[in-house]
N, C-alpha and C positions, 0 to 999 in steps of 0.2 A: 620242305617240311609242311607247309601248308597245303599243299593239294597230299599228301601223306594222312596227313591228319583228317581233313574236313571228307576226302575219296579212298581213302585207304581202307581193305577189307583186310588187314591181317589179324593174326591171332595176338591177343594183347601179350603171353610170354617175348612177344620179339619186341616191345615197346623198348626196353631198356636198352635191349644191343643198338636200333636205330637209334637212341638217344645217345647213346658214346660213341656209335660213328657219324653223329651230327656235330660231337665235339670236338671231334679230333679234326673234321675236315674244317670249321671254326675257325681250328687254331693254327691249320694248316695255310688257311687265309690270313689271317691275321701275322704267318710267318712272314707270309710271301711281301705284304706290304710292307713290314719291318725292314727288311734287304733290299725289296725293291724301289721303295721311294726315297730311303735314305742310303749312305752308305754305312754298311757296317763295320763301325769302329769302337774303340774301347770306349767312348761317351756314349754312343748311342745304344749297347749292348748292356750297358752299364746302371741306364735305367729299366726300373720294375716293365716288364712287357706284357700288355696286353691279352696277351695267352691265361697269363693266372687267374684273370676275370672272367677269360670264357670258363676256364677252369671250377672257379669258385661256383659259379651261377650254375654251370650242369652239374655238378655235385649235388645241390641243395634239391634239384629238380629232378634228374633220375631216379627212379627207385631201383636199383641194383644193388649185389650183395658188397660186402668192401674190394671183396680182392679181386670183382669184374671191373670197379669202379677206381681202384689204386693201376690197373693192367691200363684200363682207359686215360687214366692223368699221365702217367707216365708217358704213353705216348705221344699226348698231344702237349707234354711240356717238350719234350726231344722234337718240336718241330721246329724250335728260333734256331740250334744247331743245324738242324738239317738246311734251314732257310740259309746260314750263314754258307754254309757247304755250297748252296747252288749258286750261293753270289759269287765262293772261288772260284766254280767252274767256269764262272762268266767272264774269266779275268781280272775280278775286283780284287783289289788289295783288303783283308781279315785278318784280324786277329789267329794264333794260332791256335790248334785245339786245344790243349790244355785255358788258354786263355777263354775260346769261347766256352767254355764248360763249367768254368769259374762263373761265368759273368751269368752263365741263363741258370747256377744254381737257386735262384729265388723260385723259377718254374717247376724245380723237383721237389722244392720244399714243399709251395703250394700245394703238388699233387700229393704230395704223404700227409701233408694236413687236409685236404679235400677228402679225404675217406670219413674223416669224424663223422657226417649227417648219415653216412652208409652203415659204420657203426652202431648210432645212435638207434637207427630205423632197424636196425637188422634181425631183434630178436622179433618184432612184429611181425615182419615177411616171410621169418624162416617158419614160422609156424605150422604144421600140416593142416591141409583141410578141414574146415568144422562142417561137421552134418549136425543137420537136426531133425529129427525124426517127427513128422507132422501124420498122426494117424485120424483121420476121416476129415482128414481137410475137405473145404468146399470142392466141389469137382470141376473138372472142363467140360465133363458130360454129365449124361443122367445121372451117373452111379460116383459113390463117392471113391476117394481112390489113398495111397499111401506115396505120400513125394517124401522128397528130404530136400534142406535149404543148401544149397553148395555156394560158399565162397566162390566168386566168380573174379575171372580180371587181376587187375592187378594188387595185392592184401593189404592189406591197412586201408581202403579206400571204401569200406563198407558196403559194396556193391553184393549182394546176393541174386539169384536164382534159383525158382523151384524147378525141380528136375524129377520126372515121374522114375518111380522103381516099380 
């Protein structure tokens, strides 16, 4: 994420998708540890995991709409299941599904309360484009010329640019 950030040339609309598949693969880590350093049993499954935190922190920090940001929790709540699944395949003794499903429901919650900050933000970002019409602005050359200020990046962030017409 840091050579993304500090080297990355992309276009800021893809900021938000690589910020939920920064969360998911997180939480995808944070499954793997769960299963894999302990074993998964009804005590250990039992308590609050770690995932709701990666959960809660990229909610607050992606700007994305609810229902890209509710598609993203969701999935990275459904990784401690998944993690539990890779522990059967390994031969471990788990809970069964209905059990594990019970026990990671604190991770679905989280993700349906994790939308709030999405909601909160949302009518700010859904807003279209604001122009504003600057006539004989200062010029980049001799002669004076007509731009408009375009919202640029990501909205609510009060980033502008003048853009010649």
């Amino acid at each position: 994420m840091l050579a993304y950030v500090k080297w990355g040339n992309c276009e800021l609309h893809s900021t938000p998708i690589i910020g939920i598949v920064y969360m998911i693969v997180n939480a995808f880590g944070v499954a793997m540890l769960n299963t894999w350093v302990r074993q998964p049993t009804v005590d250990s499954l039992g308590r609050l995991s770690w995932i709701t935190i990666v959960i809660f922190i990229s909610s607050m920090i992606v700007p994305t709409s609810p229902r890209r940001m509710l598609a993203g929790t969701l999935v990275a709540a459904s990784m401690d299941p998944l993690g539990v699944w890779f522990a059967h395949l390994r031969g471990v003794p788990v809970p069964s599904l209905v059990n594990t499903m019970v026990l990671c429901m604190p991770n679905y919650v989280c993700a349906v309360i994790a939308t709030l900050p999405s909601h909160i933000l949302s009518p700010a970002r859904t807003k279209p484009c604001v122009r504003r019409r600057i006539s004989g602005a200062t010029s980049w050359s001799s002669s004076s010329v007509t731009a408009a200020w375009v919202r640029c990046g990501v909205p609510n962030t009060g980033c502008w640019r003048v853009v010649r017409q």
